[in-house]
PDB file of N, CA, C and O in Angstrom:
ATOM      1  N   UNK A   1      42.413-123.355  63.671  1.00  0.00           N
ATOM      2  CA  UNK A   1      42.366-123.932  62.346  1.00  0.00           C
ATOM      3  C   UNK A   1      41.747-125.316  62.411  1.00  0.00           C
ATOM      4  O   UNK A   1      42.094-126.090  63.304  1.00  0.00           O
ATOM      5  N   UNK A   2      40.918-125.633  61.576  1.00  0.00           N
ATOM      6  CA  UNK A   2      40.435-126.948  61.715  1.00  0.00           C
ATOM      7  C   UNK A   2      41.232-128.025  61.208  1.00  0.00           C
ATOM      8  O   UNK A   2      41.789-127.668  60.170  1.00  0.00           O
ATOM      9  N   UNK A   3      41.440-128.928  61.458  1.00  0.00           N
ATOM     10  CA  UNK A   3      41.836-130.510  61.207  1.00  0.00           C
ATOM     11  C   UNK A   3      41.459-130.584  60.043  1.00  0.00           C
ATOM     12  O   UNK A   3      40.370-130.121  59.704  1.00  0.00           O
ATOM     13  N   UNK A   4      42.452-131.306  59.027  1.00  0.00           N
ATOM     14  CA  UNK A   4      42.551-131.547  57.814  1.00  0.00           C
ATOM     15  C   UNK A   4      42.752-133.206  57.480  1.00  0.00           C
ATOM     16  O   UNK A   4      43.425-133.908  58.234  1.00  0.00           O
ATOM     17  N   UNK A   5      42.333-133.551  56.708  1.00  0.00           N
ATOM     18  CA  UNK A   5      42.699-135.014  55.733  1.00  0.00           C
ATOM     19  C   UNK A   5      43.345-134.951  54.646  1.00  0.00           C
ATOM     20  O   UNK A   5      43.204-133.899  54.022  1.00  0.00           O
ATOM     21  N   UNK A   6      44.061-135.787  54.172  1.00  0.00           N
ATOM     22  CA  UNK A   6      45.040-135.821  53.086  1.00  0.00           C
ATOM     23  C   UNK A   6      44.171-136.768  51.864  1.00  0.00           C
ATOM     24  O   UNK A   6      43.796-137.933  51.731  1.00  0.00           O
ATOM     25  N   UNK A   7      44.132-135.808  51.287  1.00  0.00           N
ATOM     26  CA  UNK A   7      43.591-137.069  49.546  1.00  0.00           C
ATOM     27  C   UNK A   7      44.273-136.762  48.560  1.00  0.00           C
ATOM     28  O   UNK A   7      44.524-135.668  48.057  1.00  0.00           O
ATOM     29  N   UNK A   8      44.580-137.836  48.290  1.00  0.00           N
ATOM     30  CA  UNK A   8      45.433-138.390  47.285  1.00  0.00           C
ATOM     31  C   UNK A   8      45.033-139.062  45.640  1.00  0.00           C
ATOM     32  O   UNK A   8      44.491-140.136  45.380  1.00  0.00           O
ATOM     33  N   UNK A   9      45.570-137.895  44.624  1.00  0.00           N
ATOM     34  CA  UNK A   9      44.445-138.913  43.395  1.00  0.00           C
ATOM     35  C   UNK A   9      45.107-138.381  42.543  1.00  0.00           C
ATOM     36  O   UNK A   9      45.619-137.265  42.630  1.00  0.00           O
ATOM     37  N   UNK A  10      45.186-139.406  41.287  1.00  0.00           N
ATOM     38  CA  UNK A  10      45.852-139.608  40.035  1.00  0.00           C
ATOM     39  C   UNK A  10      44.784-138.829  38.888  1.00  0.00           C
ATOM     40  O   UNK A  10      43.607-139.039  38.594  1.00  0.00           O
ATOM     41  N   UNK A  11      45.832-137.807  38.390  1.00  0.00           N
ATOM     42  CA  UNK A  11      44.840-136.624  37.344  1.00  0.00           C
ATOM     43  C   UNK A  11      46.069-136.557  36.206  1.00  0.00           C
ATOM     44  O   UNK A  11      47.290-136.467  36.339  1.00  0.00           O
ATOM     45  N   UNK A  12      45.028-136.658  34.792  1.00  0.00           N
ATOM     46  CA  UNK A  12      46.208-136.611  33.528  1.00  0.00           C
ATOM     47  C   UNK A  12      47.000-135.331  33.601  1.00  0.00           C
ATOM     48  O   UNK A  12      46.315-134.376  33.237  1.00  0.00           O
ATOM     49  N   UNK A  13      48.219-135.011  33.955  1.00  0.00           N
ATOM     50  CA  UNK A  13      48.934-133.861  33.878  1.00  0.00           C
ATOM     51  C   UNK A  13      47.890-132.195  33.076  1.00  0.00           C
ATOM     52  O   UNK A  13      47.620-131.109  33.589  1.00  0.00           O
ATOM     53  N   UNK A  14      47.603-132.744  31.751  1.00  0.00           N
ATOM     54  CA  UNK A  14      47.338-131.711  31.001  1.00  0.00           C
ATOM     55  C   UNK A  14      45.693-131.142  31.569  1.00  0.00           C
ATOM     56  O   UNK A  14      45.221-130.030  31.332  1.00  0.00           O
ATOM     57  N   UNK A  15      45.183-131.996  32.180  1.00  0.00           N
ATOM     58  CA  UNK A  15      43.676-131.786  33.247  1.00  0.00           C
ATOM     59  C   UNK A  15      43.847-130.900  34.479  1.00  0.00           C
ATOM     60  O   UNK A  15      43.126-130.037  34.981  1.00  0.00           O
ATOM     61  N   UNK A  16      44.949-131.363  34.775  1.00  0.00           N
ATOM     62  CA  UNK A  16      45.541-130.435  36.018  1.00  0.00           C
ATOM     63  C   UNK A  16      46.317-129.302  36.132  1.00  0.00           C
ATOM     64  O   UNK A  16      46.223-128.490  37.052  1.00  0.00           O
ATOM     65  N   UNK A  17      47.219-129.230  35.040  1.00  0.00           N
ATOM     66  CA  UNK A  17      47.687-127.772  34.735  1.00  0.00           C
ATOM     67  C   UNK A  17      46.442-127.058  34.173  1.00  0.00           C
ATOM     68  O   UNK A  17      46.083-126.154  34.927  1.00  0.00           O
ATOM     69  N   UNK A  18      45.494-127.228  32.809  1.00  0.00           N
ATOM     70  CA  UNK A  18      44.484-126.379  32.536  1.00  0.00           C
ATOM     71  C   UNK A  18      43.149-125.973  33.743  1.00  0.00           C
ATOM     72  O   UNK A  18      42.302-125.087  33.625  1.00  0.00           O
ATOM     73  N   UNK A  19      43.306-126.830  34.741  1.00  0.00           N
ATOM     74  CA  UNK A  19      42.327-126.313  35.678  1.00  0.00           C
ATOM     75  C   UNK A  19      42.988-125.310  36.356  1.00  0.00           C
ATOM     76  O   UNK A  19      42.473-124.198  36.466  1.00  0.00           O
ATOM     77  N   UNK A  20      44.734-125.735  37.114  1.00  0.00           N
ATOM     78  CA  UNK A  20      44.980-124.962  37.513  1.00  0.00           C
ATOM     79  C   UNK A  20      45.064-123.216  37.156  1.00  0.00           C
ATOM     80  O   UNK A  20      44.892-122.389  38.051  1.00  0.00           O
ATOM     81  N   UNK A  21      45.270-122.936  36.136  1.00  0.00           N
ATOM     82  CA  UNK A  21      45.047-121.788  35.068  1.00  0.00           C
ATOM     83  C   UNK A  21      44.069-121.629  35.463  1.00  0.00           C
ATOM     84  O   UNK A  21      44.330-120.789  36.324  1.00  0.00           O
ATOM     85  N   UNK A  22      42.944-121.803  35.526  1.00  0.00           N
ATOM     86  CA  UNK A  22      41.123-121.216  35.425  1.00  0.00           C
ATOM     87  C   UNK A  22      41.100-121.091  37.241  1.00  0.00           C
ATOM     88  O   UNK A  22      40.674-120.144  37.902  1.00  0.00           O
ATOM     89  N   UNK A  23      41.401-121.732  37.487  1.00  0.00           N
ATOM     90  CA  UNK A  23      41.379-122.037  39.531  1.00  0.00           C
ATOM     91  C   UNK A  23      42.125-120.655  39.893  1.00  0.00           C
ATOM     92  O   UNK A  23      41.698-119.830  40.701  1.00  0.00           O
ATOM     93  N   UNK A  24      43.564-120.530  38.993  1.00  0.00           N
ATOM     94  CA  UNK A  24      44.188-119.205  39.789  1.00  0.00           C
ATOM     95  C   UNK A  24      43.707-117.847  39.204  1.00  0.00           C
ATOM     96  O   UNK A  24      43.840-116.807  39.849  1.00  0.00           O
ATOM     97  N   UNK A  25      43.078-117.884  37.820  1.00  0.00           N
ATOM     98  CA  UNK A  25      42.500-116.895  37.614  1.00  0.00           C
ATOM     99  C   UNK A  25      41.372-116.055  38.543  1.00  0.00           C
ATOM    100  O   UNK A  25      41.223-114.852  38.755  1.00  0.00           O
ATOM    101  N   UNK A  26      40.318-117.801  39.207  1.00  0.00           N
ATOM    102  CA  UNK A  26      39.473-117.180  39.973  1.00  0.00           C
ATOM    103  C   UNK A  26      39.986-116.929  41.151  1.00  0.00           C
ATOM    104  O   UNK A  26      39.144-116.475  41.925  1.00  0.00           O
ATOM    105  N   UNK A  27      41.614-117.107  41.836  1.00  0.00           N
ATOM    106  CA  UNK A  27      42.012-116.865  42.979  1.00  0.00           C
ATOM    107  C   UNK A  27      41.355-117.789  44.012  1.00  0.00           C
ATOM    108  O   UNK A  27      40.691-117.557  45.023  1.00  0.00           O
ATOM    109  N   UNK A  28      41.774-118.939  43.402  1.00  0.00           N
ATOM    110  CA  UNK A  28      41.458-120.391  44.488  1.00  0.00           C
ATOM    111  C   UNK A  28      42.093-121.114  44.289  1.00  0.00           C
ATOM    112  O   UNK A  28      42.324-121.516  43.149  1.00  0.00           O
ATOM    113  N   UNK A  29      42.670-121.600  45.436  1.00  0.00           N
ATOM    114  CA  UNK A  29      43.799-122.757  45.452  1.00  0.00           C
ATOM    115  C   UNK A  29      43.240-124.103  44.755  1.00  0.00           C
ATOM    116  O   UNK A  29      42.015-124.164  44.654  1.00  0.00           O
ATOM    117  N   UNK A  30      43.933-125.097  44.304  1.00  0.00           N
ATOM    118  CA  UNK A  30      43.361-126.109  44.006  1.00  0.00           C
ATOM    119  C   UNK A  30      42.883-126.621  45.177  1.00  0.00           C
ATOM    120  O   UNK A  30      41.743-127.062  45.040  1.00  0.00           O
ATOM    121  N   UNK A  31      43.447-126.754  46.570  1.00  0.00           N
ATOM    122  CA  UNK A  31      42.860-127.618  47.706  1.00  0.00           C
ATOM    123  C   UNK A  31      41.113-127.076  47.956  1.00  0.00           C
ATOM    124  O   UNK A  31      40.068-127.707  48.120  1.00  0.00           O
ATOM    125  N   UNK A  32      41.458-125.525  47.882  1.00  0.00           N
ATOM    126  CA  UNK A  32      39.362-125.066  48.405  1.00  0.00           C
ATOM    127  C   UNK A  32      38.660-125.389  47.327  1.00  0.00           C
ATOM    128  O   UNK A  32      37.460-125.548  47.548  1.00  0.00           O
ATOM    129  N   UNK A  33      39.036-125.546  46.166  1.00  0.00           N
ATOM    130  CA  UNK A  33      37.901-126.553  44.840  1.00  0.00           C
ATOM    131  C   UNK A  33      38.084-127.208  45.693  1.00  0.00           C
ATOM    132  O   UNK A  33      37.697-126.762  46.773  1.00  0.00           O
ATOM    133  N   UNK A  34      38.593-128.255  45.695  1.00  0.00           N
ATOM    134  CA  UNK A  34      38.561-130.148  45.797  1.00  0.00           C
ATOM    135  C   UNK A  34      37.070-129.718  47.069  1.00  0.00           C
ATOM    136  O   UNK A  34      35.950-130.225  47.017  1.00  0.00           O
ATOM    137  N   UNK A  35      37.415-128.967  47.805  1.00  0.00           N
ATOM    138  CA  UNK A  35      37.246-129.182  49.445  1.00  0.00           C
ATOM    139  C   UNK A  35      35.739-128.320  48.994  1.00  0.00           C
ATOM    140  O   UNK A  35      34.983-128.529  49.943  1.00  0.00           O
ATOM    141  N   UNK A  36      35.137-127.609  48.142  1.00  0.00           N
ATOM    142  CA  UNK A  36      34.131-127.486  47.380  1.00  0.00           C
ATOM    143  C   UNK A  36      33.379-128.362  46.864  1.00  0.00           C
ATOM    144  O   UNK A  36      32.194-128.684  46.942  1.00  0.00           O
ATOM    145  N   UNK A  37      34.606-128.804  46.129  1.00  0.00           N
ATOM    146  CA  UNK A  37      33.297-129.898  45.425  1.00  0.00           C
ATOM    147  C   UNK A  37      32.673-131.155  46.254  1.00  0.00           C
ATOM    148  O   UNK A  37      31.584-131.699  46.070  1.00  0.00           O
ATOM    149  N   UNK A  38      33.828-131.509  47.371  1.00  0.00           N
ATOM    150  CA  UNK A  38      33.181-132.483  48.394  1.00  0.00           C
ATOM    151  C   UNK A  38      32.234-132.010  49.275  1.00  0.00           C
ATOM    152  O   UNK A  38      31.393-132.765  49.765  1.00  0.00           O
ATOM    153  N   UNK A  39      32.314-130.259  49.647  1.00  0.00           N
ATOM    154  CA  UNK A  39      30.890-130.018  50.603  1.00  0.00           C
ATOM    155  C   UNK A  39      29.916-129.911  49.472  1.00  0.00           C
ATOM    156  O   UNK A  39      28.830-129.641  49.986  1.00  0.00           O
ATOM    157  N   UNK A  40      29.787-130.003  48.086  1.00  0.00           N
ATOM    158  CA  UNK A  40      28.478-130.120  47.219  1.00  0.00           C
ATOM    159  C   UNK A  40      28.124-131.776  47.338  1.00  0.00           C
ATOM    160  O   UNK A  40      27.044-132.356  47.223  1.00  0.00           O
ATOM    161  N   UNK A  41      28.715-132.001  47.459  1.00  0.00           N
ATOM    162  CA  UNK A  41      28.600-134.069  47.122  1.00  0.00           C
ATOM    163  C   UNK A  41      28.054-133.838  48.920  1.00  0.00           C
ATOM    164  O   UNK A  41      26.834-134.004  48.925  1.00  0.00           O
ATOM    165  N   UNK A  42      28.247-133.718  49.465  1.00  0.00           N
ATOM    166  CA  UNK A  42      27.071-134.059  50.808  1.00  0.00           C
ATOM    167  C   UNK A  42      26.143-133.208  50.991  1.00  0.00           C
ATOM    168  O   UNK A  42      25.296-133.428  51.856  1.00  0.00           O
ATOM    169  N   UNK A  43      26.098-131.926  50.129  1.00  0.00           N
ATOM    170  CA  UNK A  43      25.334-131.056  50.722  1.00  0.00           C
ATOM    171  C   UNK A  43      24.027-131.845  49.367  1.00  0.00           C
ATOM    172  O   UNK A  43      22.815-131.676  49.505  1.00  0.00           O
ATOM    173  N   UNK A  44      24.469-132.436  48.498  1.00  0.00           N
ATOM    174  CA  UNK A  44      23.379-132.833  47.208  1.00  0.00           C
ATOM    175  C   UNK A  44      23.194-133.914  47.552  1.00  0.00           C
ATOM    176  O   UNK A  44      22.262-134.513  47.016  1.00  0.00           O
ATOM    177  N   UNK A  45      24.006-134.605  48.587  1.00  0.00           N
ATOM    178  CA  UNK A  45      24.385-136.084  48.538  1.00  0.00           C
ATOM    179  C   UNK A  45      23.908-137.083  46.745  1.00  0.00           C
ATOM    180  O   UNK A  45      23.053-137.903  46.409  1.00  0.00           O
ATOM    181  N   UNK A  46      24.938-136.434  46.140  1.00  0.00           N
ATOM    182  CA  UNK A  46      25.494-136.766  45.257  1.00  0.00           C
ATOM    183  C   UNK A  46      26.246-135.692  44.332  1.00  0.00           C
ATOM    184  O   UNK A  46      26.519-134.535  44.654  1.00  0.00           O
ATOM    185  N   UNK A  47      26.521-136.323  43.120  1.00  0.00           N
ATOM    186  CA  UNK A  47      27.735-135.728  42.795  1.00  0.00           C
ATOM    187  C   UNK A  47      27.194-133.896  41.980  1.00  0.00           C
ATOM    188  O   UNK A  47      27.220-134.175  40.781  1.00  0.00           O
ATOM    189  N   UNK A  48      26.965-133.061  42.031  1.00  0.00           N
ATOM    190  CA  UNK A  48      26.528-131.369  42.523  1.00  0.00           C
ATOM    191  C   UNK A  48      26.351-131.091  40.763  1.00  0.00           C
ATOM    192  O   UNK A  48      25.806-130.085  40.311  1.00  0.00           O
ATOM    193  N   UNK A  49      27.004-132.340  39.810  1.00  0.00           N
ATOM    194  CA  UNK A  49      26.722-131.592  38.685  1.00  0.00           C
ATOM    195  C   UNK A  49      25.829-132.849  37.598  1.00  0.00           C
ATOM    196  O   UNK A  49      25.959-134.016  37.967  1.00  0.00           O
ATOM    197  N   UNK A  50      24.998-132.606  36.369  1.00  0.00           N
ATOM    198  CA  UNK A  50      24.698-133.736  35.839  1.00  0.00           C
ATOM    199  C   UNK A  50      25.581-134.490  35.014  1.00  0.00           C
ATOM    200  O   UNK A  50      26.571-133.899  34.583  1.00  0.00           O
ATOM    201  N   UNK A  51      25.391-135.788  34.687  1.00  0.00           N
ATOM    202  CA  UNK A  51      26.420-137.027  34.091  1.00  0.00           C
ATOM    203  C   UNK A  51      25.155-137.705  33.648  1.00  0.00           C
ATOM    204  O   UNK A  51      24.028-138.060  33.994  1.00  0.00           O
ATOM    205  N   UNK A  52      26.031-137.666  32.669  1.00  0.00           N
ATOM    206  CA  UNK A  52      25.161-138.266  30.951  1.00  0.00           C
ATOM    207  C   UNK A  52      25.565-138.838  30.162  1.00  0.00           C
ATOM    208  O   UNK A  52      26.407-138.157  29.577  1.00  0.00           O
ATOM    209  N   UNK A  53      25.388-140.442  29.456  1.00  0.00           N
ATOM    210  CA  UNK A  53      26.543-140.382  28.442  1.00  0.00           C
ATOM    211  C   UNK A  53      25.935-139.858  27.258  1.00  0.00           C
ATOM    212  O   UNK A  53      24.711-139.790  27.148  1.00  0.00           O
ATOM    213  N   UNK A  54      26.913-139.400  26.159  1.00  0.00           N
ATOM    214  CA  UNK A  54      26.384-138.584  25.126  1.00  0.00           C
ATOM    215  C   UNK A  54      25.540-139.950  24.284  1.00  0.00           C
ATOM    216  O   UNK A  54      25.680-141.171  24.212  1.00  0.00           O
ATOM    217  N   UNK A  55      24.522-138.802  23.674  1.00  0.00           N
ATOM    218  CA  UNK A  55      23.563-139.535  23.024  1.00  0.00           C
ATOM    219  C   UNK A  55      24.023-140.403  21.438  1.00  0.00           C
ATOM    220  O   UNK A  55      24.409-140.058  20.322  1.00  0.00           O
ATOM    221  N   UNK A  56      23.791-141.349  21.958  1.00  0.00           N
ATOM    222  CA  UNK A  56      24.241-142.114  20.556  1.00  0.00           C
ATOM    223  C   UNK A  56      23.146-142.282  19.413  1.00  0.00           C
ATOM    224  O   UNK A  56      22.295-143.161  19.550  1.00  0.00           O
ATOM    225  N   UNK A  57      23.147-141.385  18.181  1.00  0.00           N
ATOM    226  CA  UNK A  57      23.040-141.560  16.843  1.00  0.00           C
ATOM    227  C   UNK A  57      23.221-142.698  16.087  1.00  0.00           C
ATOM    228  O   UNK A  57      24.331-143.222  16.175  1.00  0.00           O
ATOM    229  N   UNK A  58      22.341-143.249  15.310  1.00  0.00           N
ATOM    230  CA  UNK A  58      22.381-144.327  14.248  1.00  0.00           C
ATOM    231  C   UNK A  58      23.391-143.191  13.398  1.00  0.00           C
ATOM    232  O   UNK A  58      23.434-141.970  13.554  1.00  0.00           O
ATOM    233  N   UNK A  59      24.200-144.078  12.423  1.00  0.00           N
ATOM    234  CA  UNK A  59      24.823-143.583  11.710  1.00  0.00           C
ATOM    235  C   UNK A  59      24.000-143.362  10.231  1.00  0.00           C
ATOM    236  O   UNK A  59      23.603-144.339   9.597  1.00  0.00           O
ATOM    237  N   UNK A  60      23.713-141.449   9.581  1.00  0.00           N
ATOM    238  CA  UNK A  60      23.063-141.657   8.529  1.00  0.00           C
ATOM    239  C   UNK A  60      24.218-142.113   7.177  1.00  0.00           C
ATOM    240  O   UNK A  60      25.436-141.976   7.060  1.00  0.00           O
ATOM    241  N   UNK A  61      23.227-142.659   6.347  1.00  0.00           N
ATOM    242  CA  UNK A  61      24.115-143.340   5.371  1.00  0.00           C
ATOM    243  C   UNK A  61      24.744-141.905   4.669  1.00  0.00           C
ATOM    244  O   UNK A  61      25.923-141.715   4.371  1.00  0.00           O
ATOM    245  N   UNK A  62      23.621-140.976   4.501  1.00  0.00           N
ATOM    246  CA  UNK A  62      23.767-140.123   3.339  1.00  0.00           C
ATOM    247  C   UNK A  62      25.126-138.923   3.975  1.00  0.00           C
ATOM    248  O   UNK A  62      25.751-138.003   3.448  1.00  0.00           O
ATOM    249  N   UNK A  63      25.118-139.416   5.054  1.00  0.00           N
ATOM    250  CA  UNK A  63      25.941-138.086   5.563  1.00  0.00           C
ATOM    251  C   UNK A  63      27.369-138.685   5.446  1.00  0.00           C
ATOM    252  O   UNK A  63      28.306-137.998   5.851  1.00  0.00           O
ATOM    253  N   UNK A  64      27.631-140.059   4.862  1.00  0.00           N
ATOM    254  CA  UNK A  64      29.134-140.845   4.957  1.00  0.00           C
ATOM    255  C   UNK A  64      29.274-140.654   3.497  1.00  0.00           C
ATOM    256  O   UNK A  64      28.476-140.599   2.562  1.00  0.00           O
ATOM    257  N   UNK A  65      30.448-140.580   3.609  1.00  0.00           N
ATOM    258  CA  UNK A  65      31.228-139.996   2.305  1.00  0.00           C
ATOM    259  C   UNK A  65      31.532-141.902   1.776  1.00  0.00           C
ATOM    260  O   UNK A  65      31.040-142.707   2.566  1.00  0.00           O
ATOM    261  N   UNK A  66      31.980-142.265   1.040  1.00  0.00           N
ATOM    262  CA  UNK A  66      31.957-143.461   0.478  1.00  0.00           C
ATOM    263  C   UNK A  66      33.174-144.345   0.914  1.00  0.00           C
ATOM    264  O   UNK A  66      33.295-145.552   0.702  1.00  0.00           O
ATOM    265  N   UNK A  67      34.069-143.507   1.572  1.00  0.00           N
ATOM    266  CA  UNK A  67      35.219-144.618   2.260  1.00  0.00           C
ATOM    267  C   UNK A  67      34.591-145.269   3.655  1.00  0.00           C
ATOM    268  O   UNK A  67      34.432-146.425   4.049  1.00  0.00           O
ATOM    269  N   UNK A  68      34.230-143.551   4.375  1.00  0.00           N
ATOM    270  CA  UNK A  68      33.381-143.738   5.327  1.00  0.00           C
ATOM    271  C   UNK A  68      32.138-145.103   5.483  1.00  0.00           C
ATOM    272  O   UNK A  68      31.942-145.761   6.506  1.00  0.00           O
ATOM    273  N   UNK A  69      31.541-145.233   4.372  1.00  0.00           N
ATOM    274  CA  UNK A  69      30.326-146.120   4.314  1.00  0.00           C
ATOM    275  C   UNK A  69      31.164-147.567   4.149  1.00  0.00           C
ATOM    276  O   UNK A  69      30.930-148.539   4.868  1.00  0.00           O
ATOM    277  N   UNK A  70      32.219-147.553   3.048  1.00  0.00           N
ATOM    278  CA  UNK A  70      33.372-148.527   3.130  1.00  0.00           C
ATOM    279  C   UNK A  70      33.534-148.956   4.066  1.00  0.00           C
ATOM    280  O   UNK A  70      33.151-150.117   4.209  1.00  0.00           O
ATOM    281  N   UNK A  71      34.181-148.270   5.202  1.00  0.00           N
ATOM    282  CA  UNK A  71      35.055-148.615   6.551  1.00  0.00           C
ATOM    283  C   UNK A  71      33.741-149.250   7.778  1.00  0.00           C
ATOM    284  O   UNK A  71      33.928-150.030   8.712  1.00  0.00           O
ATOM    285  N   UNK A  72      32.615-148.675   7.404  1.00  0.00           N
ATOM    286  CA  UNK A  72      31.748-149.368   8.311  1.00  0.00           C
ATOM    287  C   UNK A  72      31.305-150.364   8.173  1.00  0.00           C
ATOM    288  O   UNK A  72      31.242-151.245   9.030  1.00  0.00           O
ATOM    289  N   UNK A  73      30.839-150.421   6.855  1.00  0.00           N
ATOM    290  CA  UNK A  73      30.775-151.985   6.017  1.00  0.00           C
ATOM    291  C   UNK A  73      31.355-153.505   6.429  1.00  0.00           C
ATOM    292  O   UNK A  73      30.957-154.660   6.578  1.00  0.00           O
ATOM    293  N   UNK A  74      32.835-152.522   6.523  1.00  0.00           N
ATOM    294  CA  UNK A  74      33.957-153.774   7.176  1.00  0.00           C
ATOM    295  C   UNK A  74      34.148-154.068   8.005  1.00  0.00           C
ATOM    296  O   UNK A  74      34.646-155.134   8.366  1.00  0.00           O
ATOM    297  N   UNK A  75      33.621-152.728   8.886  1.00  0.00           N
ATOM    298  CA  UNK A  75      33.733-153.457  10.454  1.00  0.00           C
ATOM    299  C   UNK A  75      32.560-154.093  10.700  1.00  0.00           C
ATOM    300  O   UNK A  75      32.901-154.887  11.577  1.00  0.00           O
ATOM    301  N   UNK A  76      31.637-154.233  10.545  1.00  0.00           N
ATOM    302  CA  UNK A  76      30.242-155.093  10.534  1.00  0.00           C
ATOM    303  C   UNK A  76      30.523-156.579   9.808  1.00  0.00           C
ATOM    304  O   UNK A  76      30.102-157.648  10.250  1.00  0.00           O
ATOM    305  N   UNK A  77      31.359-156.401   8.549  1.00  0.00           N
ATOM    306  CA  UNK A  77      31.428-157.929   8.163  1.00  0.00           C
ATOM    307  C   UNK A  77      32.608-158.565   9.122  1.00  0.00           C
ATOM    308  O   UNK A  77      32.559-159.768   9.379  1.00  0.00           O
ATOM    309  N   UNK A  78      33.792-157.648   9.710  1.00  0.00           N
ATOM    310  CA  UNK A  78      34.703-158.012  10.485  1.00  0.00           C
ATOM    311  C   UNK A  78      34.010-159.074  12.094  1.00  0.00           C
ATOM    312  O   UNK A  78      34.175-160.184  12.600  1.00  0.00           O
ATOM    313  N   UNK A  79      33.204-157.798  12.329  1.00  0.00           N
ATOM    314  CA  UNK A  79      32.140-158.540  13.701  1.00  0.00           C
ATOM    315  C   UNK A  79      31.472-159.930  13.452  1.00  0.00           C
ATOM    316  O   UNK A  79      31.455-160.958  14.128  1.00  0.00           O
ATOM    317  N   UNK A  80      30.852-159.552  12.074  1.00  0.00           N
ATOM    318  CA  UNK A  80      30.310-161.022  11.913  1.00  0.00           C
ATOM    319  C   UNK A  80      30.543-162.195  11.736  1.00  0.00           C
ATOM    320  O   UNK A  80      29.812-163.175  11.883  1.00  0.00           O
ATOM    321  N   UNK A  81      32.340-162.047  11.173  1.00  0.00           N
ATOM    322  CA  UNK A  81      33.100-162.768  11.261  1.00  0.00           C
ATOM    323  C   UNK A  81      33.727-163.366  12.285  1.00  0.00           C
ATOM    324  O   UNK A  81      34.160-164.519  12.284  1.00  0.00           O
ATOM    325  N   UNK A  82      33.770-162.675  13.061  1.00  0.00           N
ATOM    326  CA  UNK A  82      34.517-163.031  14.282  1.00  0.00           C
ATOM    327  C   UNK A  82      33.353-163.340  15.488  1.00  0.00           C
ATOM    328  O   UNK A  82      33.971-163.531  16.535  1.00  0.00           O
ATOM    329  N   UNK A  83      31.966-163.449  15.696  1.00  0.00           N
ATOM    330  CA  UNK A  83      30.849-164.052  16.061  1.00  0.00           C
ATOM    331  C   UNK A  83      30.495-162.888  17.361  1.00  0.00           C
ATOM    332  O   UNK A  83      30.024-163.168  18.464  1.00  0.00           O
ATOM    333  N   UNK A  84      30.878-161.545  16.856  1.00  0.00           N
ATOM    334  CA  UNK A  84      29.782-160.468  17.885  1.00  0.00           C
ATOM    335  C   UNK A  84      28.701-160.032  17.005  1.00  0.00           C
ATOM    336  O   UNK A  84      28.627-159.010  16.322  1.00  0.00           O
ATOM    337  N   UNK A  85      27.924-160.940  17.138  1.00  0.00           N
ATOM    338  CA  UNK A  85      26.666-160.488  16.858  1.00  0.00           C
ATOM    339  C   UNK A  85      26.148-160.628  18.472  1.00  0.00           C
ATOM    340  O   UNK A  85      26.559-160.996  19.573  1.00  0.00           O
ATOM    341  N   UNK A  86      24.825-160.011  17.740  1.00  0.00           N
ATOM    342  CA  UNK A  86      23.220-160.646  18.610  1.00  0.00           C
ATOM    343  C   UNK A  86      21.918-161.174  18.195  1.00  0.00           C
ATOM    344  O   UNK A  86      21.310-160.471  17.388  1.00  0.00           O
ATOM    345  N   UNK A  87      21.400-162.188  18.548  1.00  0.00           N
ATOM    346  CA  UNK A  87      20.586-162.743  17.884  1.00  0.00           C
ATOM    347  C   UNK A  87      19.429-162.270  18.163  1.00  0.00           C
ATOM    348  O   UNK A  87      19.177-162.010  19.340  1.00  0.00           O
ATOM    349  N   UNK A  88      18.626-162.088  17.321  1.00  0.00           N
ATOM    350  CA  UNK A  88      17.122-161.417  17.450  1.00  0.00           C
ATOM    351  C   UNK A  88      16.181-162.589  17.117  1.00  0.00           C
ATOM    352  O   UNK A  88      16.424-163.383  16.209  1.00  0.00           O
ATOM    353  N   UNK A  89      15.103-162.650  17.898  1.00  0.00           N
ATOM    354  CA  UNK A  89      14.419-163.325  17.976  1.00  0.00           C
ATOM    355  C   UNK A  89      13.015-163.169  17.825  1.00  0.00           C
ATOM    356  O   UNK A  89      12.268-164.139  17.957  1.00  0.00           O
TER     357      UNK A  89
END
C-alpha cells in the first residue's frame, strides 16, 4: 500500500453532504476525489477545471421595475455621499 498524507480543510457542511450524495452515487469515496483532483492539478499543473468571474452587466434601466430604479438611485447618491466615487479625468 502506498504512503499516505493527511489534509485537512474547512468545507460549508451543506457542500459536503451534497457532494457526498453525487460521490456515493458514483461509488467513490470522498478521499479518491480529493486524491483526483490533486493528480489533475499536477498532471495540468493547474487547477483541471476553468474559473471565471461571472460577467458583469451594466444595469438596463428598462428592465428595473421602479422601486428597483429607486433603490439604485440611492445607493449611488448614498456612495456619493459618503466619498466612493472615482474621478475621471
Amino acid at each position: 500500500m502506498a504512503r499516505s498524507s493527511n489534509i485537512f480543510a474547512r468545507v460549508e457542511p451543506e457542500i459536503k453532504e451534497q457532494a457526498e450524495q453525487v460521490l456515493d452515487q458514483l461509488g467513490i469515496p470522498m478521499s479518491n476525489a480529493i486524491g483526483l483532483f490533486l493528480r489533475q492539478v499536477v498532471m495540468q499543473r493547474g487547477i483541471p477545471f476553468e474559473m471565471k468571474l461571472p460577467k458583469s452587466h451594466p444595469l438596463a434601466v428598462s428592465s428595473l421595475s421602479e422601486a428597483q430604479f429607486n433603490a439604485e438611485i440611492e445607493k449611488g447618491l448614498t456612495d456619493l455621499a459618503s466619498g466612493k466615487v472615482v474621478k475621471v479625468k
